[in-house]
VEXDOVEX-227363 format. One record per atom (N, C-alpha, C, O): residue in one letter; x, y, z. Coordinates in steps of 0.02 Angstrom, whole numbers, padded with zeros to 5 digits, always signed. Example, Ala and Ser with C-alpha at 12.3 -4.5 7.8 and 13.67 -1.06 7.14 Angstrom:
<sites>
a+00660-00284+00390/a+00615-00225+00390/a+00660-00165+00390/a+00712-00166+00423/s+00642-00112+00354/s+00684-00053+00357/s+00645+00002+00394/s+00670+00057+00402/
</sites>
This chain:
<sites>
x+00545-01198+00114/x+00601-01157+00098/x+00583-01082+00107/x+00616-01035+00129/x+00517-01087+00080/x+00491-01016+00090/x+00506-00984+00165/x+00544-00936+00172/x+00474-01014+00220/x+00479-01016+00286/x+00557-00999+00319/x+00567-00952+00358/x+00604-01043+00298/x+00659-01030+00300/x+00694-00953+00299/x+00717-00923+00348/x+00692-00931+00233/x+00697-00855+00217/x+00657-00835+00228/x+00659-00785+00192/x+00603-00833+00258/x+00562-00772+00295/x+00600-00782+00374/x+00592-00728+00403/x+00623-00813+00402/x+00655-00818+00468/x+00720-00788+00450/x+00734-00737+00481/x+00771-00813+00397/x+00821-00779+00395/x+00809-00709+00408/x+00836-00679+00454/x+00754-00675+00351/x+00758-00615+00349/x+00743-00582+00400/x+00772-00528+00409/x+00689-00609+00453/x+00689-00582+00521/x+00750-00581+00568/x+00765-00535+00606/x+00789-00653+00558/x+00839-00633+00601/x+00905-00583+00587/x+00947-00554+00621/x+00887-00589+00517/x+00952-00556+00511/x+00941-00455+00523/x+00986-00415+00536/x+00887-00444+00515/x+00844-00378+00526/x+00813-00382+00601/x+00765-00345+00614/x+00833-00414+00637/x+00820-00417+00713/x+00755-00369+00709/x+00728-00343+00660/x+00738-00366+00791/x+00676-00350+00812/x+00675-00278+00794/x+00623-00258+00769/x+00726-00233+00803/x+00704-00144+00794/x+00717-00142+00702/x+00695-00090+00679/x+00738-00173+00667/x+00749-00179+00587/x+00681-00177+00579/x+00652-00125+00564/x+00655-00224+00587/x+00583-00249+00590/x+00532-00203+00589/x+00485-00199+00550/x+00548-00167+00642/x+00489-00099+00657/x+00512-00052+00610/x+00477-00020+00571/x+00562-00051+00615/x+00556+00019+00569/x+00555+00006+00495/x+00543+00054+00457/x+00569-00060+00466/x+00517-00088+00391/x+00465-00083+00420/x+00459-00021+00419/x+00414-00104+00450/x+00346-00093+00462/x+00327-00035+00459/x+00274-00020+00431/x+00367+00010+00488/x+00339+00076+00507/x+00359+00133+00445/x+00333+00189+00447/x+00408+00114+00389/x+00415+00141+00348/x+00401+00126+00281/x+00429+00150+00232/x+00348+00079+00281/x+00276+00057+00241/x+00234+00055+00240/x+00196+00042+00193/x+00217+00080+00337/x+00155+00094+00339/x+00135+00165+00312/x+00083+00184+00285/x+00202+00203+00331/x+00204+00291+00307/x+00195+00270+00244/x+00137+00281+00225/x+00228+00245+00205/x+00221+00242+00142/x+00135+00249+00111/x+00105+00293+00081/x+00122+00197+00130/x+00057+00187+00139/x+00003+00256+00149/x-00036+00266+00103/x+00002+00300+00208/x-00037+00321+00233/x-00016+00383+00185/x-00064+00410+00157/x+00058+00413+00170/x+00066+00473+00130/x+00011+00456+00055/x-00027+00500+00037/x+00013+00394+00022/x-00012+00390-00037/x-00083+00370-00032/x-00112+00353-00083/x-00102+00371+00006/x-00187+00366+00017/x-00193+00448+00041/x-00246+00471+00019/x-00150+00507+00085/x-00167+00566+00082/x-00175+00594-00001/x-00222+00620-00031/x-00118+00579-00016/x-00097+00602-00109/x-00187+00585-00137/x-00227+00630-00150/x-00206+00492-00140/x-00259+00497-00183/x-00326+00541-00145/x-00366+00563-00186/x-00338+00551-00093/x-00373+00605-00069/x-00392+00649-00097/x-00442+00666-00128/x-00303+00682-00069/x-00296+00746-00128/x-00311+00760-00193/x-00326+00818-00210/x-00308+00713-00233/x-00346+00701-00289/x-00406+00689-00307/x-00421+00684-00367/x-00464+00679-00244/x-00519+00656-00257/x-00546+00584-00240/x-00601+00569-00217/x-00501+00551-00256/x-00522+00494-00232/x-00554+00452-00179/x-00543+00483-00127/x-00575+00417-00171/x-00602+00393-00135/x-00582+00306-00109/x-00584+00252-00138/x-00565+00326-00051/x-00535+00279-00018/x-00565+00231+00033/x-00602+00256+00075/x-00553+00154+00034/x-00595+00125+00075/x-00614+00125+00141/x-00667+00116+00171/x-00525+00142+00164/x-00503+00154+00228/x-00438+00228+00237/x-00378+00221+00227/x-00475+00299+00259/x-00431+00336+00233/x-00393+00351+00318/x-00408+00348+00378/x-00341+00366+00275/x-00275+00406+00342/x-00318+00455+00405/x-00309+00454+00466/x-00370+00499+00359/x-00397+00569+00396/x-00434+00521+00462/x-00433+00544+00519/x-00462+00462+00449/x-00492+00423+00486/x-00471+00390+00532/x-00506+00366+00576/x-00383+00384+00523/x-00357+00331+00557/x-00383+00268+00564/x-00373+00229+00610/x-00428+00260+00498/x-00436+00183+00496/x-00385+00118+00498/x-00336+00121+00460/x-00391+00070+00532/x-00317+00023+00533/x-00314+00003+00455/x-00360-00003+00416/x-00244-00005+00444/x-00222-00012+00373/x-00155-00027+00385/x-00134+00002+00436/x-00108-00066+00354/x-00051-00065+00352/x-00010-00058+00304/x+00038-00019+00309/x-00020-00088+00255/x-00008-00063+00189/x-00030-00086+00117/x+00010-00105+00074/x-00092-00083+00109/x-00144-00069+00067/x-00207-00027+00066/x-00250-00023+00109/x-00201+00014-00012/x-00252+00064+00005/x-00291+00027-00052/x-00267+00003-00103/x-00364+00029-00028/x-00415+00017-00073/x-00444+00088-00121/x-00469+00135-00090/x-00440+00091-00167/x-00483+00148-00212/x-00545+00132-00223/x-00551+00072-00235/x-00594+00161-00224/x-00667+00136-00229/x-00692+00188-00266/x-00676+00245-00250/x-00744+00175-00337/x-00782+00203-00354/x-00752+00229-00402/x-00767+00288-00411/x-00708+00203-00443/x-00651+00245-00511/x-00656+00209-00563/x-00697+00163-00561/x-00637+00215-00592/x-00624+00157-00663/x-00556+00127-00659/x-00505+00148-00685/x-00564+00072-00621/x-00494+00048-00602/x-00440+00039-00682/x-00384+00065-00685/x-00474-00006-00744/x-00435-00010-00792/x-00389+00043-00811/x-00329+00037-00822/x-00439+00124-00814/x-00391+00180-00827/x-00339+00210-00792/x-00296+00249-00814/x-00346+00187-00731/x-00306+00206-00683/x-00239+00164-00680/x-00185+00185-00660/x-00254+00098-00705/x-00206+00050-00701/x-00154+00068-00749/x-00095+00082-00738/x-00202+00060-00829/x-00137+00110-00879/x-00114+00172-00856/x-00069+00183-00897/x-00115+00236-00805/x-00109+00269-00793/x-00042+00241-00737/x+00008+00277-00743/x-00039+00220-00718/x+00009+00195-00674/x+00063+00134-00716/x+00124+00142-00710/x+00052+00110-00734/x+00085+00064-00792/x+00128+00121-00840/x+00184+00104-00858/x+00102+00187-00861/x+00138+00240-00890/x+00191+00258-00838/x+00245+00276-00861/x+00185+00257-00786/x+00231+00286-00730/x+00289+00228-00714/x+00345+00235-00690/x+00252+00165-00739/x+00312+00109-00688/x+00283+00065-00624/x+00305+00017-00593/x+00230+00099-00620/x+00194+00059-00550/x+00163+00025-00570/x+00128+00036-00619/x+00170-00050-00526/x+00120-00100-00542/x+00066-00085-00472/x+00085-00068-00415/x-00008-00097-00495/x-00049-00115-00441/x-00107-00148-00454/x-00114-00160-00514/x-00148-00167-00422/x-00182-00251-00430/x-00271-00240-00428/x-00313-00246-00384/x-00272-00222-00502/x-00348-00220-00501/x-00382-00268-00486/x-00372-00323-00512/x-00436-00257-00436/x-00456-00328-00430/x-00532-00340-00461/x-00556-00396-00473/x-00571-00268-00474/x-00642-00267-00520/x-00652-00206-00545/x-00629-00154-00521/x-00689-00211-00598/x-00700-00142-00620/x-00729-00088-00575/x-00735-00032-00602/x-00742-00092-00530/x-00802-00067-00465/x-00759-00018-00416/x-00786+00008-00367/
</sites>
């Protein structure tokens, strides 16, 4: 069923729909890995690099827990995966 609605949703968003969701998550993406930069952070794979990424940024080297309530205050969910 799953399969199903992932085809609907392609067809119904045809081939140029498509790109430009892709391409306006990948921006998404690459603006908020400049942002944590800007902040210091440290990133696994950063924008300045043009490392391939599509849309996940890794943070490395933070205290993920605090950061998580810090974002949980805002409304954002995101997916700690170790304290590391």
């Amino acid at each position: 069923m799953l399969a199903n609605i992932a085809g609907m949703y392609a067809v119904y968003h045809g081939p140029s729909g498509l790109k430009n969701i892709a391409r306006r998550v990948n921006l998404a993406a690459q603006m908020a890995g400049r942002i944590f930069e800007h902040y210091g952070f440290n990133l696994l794979a950063s924008p300045k690099e043009n490392s391939p990424y599509f849309d996940t940024i890794t943070i490395v080297d933070c205290d993920a827990h605090k950061l998580d309530l810090a974002f949980v205050k805002q409304g954002i969910n995101i997916n700690v995966i170790n304290d590391k």
